[in-house]
C-alpha positions as CSV (number, residue, x, y, z in Angstrom):
1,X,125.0,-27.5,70.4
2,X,124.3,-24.3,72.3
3,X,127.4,-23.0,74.3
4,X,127.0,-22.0,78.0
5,X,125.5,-18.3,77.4
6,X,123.4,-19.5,74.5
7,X,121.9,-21.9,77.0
8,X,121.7,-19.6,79.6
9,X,119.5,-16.8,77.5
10,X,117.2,-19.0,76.1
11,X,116.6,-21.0,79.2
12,X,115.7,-17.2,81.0
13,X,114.2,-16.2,77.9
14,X,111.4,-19.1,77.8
15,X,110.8,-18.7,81.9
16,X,110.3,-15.0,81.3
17,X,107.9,-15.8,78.6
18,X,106.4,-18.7,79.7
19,X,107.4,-20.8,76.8
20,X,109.0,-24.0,75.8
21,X,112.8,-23.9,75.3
22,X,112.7,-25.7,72.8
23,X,110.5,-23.3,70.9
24,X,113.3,-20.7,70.7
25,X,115.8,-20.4,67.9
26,X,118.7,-18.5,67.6
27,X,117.4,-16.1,64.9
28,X,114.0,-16.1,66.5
29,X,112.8,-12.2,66.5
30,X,111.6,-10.8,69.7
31,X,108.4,-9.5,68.6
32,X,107.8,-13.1,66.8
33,X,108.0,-14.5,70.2
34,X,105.6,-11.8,71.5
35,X,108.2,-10.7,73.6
36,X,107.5,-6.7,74.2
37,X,109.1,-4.1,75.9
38,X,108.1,-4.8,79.5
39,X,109.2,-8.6,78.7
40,X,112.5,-7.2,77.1
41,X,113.8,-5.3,80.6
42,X,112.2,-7.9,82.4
43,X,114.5,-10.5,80.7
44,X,117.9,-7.9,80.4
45,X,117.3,-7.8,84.6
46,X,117.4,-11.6,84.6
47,X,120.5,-11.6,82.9
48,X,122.5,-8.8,84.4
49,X,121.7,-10.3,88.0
50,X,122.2,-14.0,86.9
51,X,125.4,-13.3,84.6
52,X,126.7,-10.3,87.1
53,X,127.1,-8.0,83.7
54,X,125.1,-4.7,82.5
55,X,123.7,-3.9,79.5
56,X,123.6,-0.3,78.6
57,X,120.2,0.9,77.9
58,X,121.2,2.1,74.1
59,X,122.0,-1.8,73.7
60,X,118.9,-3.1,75.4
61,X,117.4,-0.5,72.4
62,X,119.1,-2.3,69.6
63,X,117.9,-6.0,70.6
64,X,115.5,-7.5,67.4
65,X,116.8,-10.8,68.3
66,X,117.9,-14.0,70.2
67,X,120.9,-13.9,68.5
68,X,121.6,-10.0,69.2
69,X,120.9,-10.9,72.8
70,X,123.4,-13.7,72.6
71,X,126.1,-11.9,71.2
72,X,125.5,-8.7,73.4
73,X,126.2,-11.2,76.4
74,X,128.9,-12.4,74.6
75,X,130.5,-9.8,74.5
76,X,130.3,-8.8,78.0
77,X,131.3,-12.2,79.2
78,X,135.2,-12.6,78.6
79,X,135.1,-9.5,80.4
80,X,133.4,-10.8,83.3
81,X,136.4,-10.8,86.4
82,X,135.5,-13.4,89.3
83,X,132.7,-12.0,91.3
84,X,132.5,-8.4,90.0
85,X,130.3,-6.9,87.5
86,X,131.2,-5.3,83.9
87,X,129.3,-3.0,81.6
88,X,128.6,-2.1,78.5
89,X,130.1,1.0,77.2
């Protein structure tokens, strides 16, 4: 069962595309989606301004994957004090 960011990236990821949910897996690749690179800073925007983080443009570079976007989050997420912002180093 998805956790709460899991949940959270692919229910942006499938509005940004346009595409079920349900037709997303966790080691989906991006480009297998047909997600491209106006898609991918479309849907790190959704993300920063729904999960109040940001996501350095190197790691926006490194993205292949749902899972690489789910454990970028992640990552950023325990960081995440009550209503302020963190970032990626």
């Amino acid at each position: 069962m998805p956790d709460e960011i899991e949940e959270k990236v692919l229910t942006v990821l499938a509005s940004v595309k346009r595409i079920p949910r349900e037709s997303i897996r966790l080691d989906s690749a991006l480009q297998e989606l047909g997600v491209d690179s106006l898609d991918t800073i479309v849907l790190v925007s959704e993300l920063e301004d729904q999960m109040k983080i940001v996501i350095s443009d190197e790691a926006v570079r490194s993205i292949r994957s749902v899972r690489d976007i789910v454990e970028g989050v992640r990552k950023l997420a325990p960081r995440l004090p009550l209503n302020s912002a963190a970032a990626v180093e």
